[in-house]
C-alpha positions in Angstrom: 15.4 0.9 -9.9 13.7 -0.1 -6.7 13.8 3.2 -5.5 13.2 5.2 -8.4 9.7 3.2 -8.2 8.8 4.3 -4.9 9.9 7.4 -5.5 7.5 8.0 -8.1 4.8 5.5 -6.6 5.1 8.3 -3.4 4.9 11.6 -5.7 2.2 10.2 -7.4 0.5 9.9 -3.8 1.5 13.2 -2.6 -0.5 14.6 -6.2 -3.5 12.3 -5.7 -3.8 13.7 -1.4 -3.5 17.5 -3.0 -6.0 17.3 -5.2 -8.4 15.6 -2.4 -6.7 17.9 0.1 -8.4 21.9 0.8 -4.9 22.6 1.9 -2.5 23.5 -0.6 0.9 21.8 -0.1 2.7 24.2 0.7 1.0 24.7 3.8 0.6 21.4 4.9 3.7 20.7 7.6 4.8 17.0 6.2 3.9 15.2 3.4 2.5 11.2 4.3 4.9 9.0 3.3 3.4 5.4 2.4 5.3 2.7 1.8 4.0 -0.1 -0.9 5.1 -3.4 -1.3 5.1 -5.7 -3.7 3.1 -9.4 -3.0 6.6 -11.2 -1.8 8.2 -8.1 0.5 4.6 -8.0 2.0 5.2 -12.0 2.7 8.8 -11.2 3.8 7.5 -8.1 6.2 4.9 -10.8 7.9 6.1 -14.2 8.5 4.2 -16.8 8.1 1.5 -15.4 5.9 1.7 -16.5 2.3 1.7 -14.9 -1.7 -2.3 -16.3 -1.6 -3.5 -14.9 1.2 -1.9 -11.8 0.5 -3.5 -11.7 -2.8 -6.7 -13.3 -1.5 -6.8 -10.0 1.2 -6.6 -7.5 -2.0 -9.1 -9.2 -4.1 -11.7 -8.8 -1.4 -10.5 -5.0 -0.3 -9.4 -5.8 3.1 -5.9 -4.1 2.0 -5.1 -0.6 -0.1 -3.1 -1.3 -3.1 -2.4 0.2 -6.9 -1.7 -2.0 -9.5 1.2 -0.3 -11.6 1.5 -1.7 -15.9 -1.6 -2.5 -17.9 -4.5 -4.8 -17.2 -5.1 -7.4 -15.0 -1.6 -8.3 -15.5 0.0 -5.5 -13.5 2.4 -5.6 -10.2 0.1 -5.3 -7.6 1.6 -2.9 -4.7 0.2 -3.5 -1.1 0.0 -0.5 1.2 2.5 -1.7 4.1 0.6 0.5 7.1 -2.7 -1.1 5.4 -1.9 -4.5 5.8 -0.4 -4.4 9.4 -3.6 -2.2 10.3 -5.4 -5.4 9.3 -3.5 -7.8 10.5 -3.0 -5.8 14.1 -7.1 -5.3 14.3 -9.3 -6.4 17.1 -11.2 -8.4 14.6 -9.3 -10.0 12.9 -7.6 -12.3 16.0 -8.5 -15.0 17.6 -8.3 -14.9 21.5 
């Protein structure tokens, strides 16, 4: 079921960057493959960052995510390359 999800969570992408995109798909060489997770698999891709601050980084738009069902209430889906881009960025360490 998983996979069926992302499967549809990446043609759903590959519509939205079509429409946006001059190029028609055909053309373009590879479609972007993005990879979402959900609030726990992005705390079990970083260790040692936690469900809140995960959630605390998408209310303030620091990461991309959807939120998939109805409401306020839906699964919130984290970008994975968003969230190590933030993590990973100059200023966001401390040296």
């Amino acid at each position: 079921m998983k996979r069926n999800q992302q499967e549809v969570i990446n043609r759903i992408l590959d519509l939205l960057t079509e429409l946006v995109d001059d190029t028609p798909a055909e053309k373009q060489a590879e479609p972007q493959r993005v990879e979402m997770l959900t609030i726990k698999e992005c705390t079990e891709a970083v260790r040692g960052i936690s469900e809140h601050t995960i959630r605390k980084l998408v209310a303030q738009g620091r990461v991309r995510y959807i939120r998939t069902g109805e409401g306020e209430r839906g699964k919130i889906l984290v970008s994975k390359q968003s969230l190590l881009d933030y993590l990973g960025g100059a200023d966001n360490c401390c040296k």
